[in-house]
Structures are given as structure tokens and as C-alpha cells.
N, C-alpha and C positions, 0 to 999 in steps of 0.2 A: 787813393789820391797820391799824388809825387809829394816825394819827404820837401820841396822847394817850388813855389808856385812864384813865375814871372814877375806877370803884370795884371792877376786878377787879385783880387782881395776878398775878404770871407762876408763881406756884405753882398759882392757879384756872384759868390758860389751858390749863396742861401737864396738867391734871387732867379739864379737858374734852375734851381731842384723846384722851387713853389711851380715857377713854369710848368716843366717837364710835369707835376703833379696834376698842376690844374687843366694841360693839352690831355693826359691819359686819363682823369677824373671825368671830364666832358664826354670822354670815346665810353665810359663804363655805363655814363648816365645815357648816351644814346642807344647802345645796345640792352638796357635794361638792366645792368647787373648793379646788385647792390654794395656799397662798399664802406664798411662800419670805420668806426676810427683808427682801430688798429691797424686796418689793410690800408687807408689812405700813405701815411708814409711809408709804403711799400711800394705803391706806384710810383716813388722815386728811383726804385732800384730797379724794376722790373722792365722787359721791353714790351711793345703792344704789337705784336702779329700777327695776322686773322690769315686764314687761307679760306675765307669764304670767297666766292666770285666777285663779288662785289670789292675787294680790297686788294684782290690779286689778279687786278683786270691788268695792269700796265705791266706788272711782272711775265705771268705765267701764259694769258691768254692770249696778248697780244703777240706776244714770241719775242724774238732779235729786237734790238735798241736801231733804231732808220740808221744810226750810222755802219751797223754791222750788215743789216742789208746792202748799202751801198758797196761795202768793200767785197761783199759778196757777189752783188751783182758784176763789179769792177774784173772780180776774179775769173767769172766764168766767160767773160766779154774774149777777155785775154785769152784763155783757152780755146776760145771756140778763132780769134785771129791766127794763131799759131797754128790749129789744126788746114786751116785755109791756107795758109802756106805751105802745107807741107803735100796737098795736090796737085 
């Protein structure tokens, strides 16, 4: 945590970790894994990354983000005009 915090106070901090616990507590309880008391304020610390298909459908299977296609398709539009000029 920074030695100096802005504009959040320790009643907003303690209010975003219960969050963060209770969104990754939800993901434990729907995959089935059990999570005794000592591991619950742990899911405060931890991140939640599944590389199953199912969670890494938008990442991994889908590919490029539609704007990286577009700039892609942009690029080879370009290329293939320039090659036309140049017969």
C-alpha cells in the first residue's frame, strides 16, 4: 500500500478487499473448491486466472481485439494499393 493515500479512507479500502473476496469467493463456490477460513482472506491477495476454455474464450481463442484486426486489415488494403501502382 502507498506510505500516503489521496482521497480514499480505510473504511473505502476495507470495503473494496470484502468485494474483491466475496467476487473470488462466488468463482470458488461455482467451480466447486472448498475454502475454509484461513484461505478466505487470502482471496484478497490472490488473482483468479483459469486458462480453461471457458474463461479464456475472449483472450486466447478469439485472437486480435476487432480493433487490431481493423488496423490490420487497414494495413494490408495499403499494401496491396501501393503494389497496384507500382504496375
Amino acid at each position: 500500500m502507498k506510505p500516503t493515500r489521496k482521497n480514499r479512507n480505510q473504511a473505502f479500502v476495507r470495503h473494496q478487499r470484502r468485494v474483491a473476496i466475496a467476487r473470488k469467493n462466488k468463482i470458488a463456490k461455482q467451480t466447486h473448491w472448498f475454502v475454509n477460513d484461513e484461505q478466505y482472506v487470502r482471496l484478497s491477495k490472490n488473482k483468479v486466472h483459469c486458462s480453461c476454455p471457458l474463461c479464456s474464450e475472449k483472450t486466447s481463442l478469439i485472437g486480435f481485439p476487432k480493433s487490431q484486426i481493423i488496423r490490420l486489415q487497414n494495413q494490408a488494403e495499403q499494401i496491396r494499393d501501393c503494389h497496384k501502382g507500382e504496375h
